[in-house]
C-alpha positions as CSV (number, residue, x, y, z in Angstrom):
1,X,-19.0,-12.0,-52.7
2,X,-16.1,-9.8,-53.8
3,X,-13.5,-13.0,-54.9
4,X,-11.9,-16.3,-53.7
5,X,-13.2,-19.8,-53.6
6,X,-16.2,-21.0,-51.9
7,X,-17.0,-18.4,-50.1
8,X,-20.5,-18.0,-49.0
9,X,-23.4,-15.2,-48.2
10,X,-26.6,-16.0,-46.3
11,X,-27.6,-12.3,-44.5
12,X,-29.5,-10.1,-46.1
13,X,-26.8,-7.2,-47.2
14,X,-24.0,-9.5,-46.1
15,X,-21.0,-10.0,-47.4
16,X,-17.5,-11.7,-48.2
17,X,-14.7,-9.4,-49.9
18,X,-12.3,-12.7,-50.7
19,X,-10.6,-15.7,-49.2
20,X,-11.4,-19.4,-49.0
21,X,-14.2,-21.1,-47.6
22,X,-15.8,-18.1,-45.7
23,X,-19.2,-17.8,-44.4
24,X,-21.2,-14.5,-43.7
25,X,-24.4,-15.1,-41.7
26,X,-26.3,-18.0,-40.6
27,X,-30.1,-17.1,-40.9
28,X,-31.6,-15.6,-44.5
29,X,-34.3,-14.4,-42.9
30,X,-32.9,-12.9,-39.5
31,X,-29.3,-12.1,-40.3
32,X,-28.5,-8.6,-41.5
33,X,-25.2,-7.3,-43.2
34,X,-22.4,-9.8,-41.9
35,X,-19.3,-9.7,-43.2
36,X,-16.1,-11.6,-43.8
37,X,-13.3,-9.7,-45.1
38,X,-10.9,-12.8,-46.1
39,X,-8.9,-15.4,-44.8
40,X,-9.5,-19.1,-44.9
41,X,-12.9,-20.7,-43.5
42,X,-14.0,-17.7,-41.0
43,X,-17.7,-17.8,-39.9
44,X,-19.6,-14.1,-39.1
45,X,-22.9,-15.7,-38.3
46,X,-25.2,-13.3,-36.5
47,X,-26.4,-9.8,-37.8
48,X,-23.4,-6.8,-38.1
49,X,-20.9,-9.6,-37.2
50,X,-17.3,-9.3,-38.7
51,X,-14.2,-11.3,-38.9
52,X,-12.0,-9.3,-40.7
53,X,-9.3,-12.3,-41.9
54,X,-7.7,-14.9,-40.2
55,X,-9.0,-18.6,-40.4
56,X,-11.1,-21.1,-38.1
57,X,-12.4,-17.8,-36.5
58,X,-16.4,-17.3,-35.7
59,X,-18.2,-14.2,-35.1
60,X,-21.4,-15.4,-33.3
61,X,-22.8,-12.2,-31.4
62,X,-24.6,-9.5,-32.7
63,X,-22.5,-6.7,-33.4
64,X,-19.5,-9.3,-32.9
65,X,-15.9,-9.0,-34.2
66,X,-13.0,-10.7,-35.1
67,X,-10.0,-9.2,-36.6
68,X,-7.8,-11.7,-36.7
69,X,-5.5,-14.6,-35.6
70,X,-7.2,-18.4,-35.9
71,X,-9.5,-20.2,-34.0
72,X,-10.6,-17.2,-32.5
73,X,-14.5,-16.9,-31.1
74,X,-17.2,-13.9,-30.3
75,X,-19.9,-15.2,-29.4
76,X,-21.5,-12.7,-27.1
77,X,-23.7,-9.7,-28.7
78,X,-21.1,-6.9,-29.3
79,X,-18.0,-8.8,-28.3
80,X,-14.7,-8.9,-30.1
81,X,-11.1,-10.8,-30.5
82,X,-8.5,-8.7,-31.9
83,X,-6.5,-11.6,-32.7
84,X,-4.3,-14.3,-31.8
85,X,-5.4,-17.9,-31.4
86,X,-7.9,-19.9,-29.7
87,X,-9.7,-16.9,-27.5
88,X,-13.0,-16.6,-26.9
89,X,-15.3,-13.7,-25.5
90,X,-18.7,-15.0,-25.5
91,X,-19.7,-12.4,-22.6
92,X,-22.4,-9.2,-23.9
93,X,-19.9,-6.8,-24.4
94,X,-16.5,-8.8,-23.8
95,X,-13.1,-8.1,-25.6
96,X,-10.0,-10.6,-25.9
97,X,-7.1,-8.2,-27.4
98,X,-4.8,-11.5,-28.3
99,X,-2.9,-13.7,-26.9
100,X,-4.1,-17.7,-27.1
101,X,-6.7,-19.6,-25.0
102,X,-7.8,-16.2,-23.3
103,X,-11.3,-16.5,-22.0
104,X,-13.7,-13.0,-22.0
105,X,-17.0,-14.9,-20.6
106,X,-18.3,-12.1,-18.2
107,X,-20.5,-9.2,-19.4
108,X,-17.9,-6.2,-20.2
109,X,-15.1,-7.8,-19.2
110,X,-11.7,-7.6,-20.9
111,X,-8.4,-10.0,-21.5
112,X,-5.6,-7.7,-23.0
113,X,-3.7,-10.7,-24.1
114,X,-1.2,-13.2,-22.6
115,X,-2.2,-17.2,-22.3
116,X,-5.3,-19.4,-20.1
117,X,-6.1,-16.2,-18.8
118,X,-10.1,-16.0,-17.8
119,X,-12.2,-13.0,-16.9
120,X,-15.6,-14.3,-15.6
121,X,-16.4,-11.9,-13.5
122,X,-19.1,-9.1,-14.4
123,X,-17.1,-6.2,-16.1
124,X,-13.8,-7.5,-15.0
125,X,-10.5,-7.7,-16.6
126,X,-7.0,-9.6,-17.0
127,X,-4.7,-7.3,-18.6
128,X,-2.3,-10.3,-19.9
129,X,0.8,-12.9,-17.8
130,X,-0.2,-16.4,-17.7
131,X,-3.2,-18.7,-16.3
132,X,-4.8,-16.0,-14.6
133,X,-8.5,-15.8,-13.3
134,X,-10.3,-12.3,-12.6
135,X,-13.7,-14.0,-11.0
136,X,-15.2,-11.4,-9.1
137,X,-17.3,-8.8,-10.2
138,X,-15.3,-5.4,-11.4
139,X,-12.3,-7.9,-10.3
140,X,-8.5,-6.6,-12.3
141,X,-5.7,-8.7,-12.6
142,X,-2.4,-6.9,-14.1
143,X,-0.7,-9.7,-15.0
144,X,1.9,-12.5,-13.8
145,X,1.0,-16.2,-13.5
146,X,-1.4,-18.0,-11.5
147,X,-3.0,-15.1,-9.6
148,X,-6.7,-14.8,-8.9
149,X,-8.9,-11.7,-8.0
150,X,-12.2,-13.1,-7.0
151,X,-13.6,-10.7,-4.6
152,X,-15.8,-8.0,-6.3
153,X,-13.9,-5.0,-6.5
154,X,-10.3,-7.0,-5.6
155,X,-7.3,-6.6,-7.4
156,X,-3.8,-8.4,-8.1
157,X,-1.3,-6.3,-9.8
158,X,1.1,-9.1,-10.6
159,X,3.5,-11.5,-9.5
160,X,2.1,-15.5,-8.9
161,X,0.8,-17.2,-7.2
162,X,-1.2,-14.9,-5.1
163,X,-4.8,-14.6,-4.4
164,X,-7.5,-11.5,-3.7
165,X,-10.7,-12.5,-2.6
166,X,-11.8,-9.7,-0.1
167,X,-14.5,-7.6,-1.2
168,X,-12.0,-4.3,-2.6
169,X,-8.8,-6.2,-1.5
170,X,-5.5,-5.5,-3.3
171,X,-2.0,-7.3,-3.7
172,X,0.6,-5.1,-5.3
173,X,2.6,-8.3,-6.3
174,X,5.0,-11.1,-4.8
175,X,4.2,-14.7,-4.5
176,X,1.8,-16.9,-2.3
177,X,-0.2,-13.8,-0.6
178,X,-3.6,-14.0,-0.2
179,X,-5.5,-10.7,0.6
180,X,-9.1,-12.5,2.3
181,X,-10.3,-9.2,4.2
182,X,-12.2,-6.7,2.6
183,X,-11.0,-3.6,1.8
184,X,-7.3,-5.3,2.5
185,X,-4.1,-4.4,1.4
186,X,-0.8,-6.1,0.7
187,X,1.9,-4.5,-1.0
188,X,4.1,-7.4,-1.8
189,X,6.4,-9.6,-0.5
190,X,5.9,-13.4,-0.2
191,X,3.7,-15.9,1.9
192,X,2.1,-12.7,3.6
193,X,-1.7,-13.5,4.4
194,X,-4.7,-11.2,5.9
195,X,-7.6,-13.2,6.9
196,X,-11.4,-12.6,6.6
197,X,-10.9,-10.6,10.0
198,X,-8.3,-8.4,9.4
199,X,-10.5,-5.8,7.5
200,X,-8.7,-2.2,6.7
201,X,-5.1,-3.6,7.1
202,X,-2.0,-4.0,5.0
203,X,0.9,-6.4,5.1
204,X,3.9,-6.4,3.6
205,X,7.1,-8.8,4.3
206,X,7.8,-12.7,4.6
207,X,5.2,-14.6,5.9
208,X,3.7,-11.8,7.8
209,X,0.3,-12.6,9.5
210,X,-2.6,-10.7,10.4
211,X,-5.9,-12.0,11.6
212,X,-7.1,-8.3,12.8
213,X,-8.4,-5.4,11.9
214,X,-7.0,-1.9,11.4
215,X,-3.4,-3.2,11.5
216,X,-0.1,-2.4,9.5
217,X,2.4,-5.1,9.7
218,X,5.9,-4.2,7.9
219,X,8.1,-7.8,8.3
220,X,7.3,-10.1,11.0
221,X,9.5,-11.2,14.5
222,X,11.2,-13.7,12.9
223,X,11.9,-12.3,9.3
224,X,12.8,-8.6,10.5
225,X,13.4,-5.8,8.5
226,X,13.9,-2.0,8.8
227,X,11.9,0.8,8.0
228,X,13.3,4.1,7.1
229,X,11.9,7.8,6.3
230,X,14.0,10.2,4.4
231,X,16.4,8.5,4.9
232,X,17.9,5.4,2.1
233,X,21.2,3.6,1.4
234,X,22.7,6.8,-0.1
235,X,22.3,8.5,2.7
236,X,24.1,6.0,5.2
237,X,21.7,3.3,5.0
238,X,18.9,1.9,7.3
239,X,20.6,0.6,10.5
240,X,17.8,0.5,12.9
241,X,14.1,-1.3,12.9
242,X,12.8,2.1,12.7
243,X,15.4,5.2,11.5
244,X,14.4,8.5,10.6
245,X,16.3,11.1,8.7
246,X,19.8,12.0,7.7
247,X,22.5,14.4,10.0
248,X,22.5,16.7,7.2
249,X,19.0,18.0,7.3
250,X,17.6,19.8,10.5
251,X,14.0,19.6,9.7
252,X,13.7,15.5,8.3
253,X,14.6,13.6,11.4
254,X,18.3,14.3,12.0
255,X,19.1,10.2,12.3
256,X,16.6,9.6,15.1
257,X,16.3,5.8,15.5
258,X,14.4,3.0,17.3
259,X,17.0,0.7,18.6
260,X,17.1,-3.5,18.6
261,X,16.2,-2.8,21.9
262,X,13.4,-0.5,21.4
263,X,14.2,2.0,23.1
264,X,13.9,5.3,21.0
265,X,17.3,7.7,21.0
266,X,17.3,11.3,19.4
267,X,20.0,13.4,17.9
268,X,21.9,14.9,20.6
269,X,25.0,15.7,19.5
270,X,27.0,18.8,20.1
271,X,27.5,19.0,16.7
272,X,23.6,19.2,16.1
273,X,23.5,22.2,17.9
274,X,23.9,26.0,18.9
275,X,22.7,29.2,21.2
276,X,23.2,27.5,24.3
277,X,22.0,29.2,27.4
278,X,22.1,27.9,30.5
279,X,19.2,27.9,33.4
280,X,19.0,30.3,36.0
281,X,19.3,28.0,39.4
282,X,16.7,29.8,41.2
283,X,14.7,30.3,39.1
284,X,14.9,27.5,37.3
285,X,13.7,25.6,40.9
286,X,11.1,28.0,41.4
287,X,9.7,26.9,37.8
288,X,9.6,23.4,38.5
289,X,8.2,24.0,42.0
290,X,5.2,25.6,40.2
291,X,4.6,22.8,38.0
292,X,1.9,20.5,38.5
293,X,3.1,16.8,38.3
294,X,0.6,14.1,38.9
295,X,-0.5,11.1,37.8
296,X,-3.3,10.6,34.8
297,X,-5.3,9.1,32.1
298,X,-5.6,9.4,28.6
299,X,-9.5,10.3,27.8
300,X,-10.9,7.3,26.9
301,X,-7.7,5.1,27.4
302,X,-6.8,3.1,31.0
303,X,-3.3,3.7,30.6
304,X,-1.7,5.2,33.3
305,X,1.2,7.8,33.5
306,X,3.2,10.5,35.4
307,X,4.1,13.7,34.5
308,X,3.9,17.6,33.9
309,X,0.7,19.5,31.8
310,X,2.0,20.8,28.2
311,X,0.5,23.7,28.6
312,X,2.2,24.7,32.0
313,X,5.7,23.1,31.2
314,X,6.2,25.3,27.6
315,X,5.1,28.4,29.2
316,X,8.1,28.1,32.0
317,X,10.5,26.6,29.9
318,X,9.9,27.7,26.0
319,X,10.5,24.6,24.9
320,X,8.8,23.0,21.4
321,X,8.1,23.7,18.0
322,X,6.5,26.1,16.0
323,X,3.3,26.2,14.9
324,X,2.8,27.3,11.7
325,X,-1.2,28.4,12.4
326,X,0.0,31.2,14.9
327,X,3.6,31.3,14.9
328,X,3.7,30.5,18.2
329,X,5.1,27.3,20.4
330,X,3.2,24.4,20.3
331,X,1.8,23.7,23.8
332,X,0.2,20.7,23.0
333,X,2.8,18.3,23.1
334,X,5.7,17.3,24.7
335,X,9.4,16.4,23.8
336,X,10.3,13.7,26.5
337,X,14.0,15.2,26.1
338,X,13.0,18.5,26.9
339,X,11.3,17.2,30.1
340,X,14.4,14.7,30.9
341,X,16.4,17.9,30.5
342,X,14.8,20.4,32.4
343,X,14.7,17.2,35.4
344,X,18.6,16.9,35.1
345,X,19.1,20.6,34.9
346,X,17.1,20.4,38.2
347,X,19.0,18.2,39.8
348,X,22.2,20.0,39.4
349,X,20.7,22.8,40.5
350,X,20.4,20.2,43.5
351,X,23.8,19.3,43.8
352,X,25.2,22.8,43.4
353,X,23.0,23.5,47.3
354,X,23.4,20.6,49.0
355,X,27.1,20.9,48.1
356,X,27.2,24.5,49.7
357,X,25.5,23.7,52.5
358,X,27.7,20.8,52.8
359,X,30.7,23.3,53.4
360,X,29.1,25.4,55.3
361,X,27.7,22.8,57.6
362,X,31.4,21.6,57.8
363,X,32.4,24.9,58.6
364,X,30.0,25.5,61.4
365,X,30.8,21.9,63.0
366,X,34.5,23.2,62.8
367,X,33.4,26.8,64.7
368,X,31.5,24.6,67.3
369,X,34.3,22.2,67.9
370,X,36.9,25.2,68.5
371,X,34.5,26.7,70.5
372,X,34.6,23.4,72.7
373,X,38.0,23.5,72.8
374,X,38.5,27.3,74.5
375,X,36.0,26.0,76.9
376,X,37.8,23.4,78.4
């Protein structure tokens, strides 16, 4: 015993530097080198346990510590409180960094601080916020109030209220969401829910709803929203449910939208665009003649459509991007615009014959019609 008043040593190589009241070890014959450093009526009562000051705080595990703060407990072998008040890690291996009424029962698990926080499950953790419970095994709570991660491997960044208990689900934030699928996602929002069948899907939004796998859902019908890509409210804002791209950049999207009626529009504007060149008429007929329009199926798929082979159409009509493998066209894929365009470019064609043969049809009925004249 170094000072103070009533201070007392029991463990074999224990001790207490000063203070009041202070206790190092429990057991004279099975205690080893406990310690109390000060403070007023602090307990280390198991072999290499420490409470550095503080007062009302207990040391219990092996290996235990305490450095601070009142009314503090580690109970569990190699366990600690940093400080603060009323916090307890009685799990093998648990830590409570401060805070008050903070609860580290699980083996390895953690409480960084905050208040009523709990981490039961087995290496899990609560980084700090208010009344929050991480329950599942390797569960991770960030903070907030009132959120729960009890699936194993689930996490809850924050907000309140919200609740992960799909094995490996996550909630970013927001209030009243509840992640139940495994391997779930929601980002944020509020009242959003994925239930136990909606496996591999996010959510994000007001009361958005997904009971199915492999889904997205951004908003819902009733609480709409927008979704833009490169594009954000400096750049004209997001008008459309889905808009893409600003009028300044030709290679992000150029403005392209999804309208309210969902019907998808490009940039087409002359102002968009340069080296025009305009179709040959014959051959431009002869080139869709050659085409080979029919009707199909997607591999795999029942859906049913009409039009022209990629292949065939870029090869006419060198329409398409770039590829950046081989540098050349990409005839993979088509741009229903390009296809729409070579149609009307078509039919004009069209026009442009039937109205010559028009004329000269009226010019032969006016031949025949003098002829029946002379005749008479």
């Amino acid at each position: 015993v170094g000072g103070g008043y009533q201070d007392t040593v029991i463990a074999a190589y224990g001790g207490v530097a000063s203070g009041y009241s202070n206790t190092a070890g429990d057991n004279i014959y099975l205690d080893t080198a406990a310690f109390v450093g000060g403070g007023y009526n602090n307990s280390a009562l198991s072999s290499y346990a420490t409470v550095s000051g503080g007062m009302f705080n207990s040391a219990g595990g092996s290996f235990s510590a305490i450095g601070g703060g009142q009314n503090n407990t580690a109970g569990g072998p190699s366990s600690a409180v940093a400080g603060g008040i009323a916090n307890t890690a009685s799990g093998d291996n648990s830590m409570v960094g401060g805070g008050y009424y903070n609860a580290a029962s699980g083996d390895n698990s953690m409480v960084g601080g905050g208040y009523y926080n709990a981490a039961s499950g087995w290496s899990s953790m609560v980084g700090g916020g208010q009344l929050n419970i991480a329950s599942g095994d390797f569960a991770t709570l960030g903070g907030g109030r009132f959120n729960i991660s009890s699936g194993i491997y689930s996490a809850v960044g924050g907000g309140d209220y919200n609740i992960s208990s799909g094995h490996a689900s996550t909630i970013s934030g927001g209030a009243y969401n509840a992640a139940q699928a495994m391997f779930s996602t929601i980002v944020g929002g509020s009242s959003d829910t994925l239930t136990s069948n909606a496996w591999l899907s996010m959510a994000f939004g007001n009361a958005v709803y997904l009971n199915t796998p492999l889904r997205v859902a951004l908003f819902n019908g009733t609480d709409d929203g927008a979704l833009g890509v490169n594009r954000d409210d400096k750049d004209g804002g997001i008008n459309h449910p889905i808009h893409v791209g600003t009028v300044s950049y030709s290679n992000n999207g150029m403005g392209a939208y999804l309208s309210g009626g969902g019907v998808w529009t490009n940039a087409s504007s002359r102002t968009f665009k340069e080296n025009f060149t305009r179709f040959d008429g014959a051959e431009l007929l002869r080139k869709i003649s050659a085409l080979s329009v029919t009707t199909y199926n997607y591999k795999g798929s029942t859906e049913k459509h009409v039009g022209p082979l990629a292949e065939e159409f870029v090869q006419a009509f060198d329409t398409g991007v770039i590829r950046e493998s081989d540098g050349k066209r990409d005839d993979m894929y088509l741009s229903a615009g390009d296809v729409a365009g070579v149609a009307l470019a078509g039919v004009q064609e069209l026009i442009k014959i039937v109205s010559e043969l028009r004329q000269e049809n009226e010019s032969l009925k006016a031949e025949i019609e003098a002829l029946k004249a002379s005749n008479r």
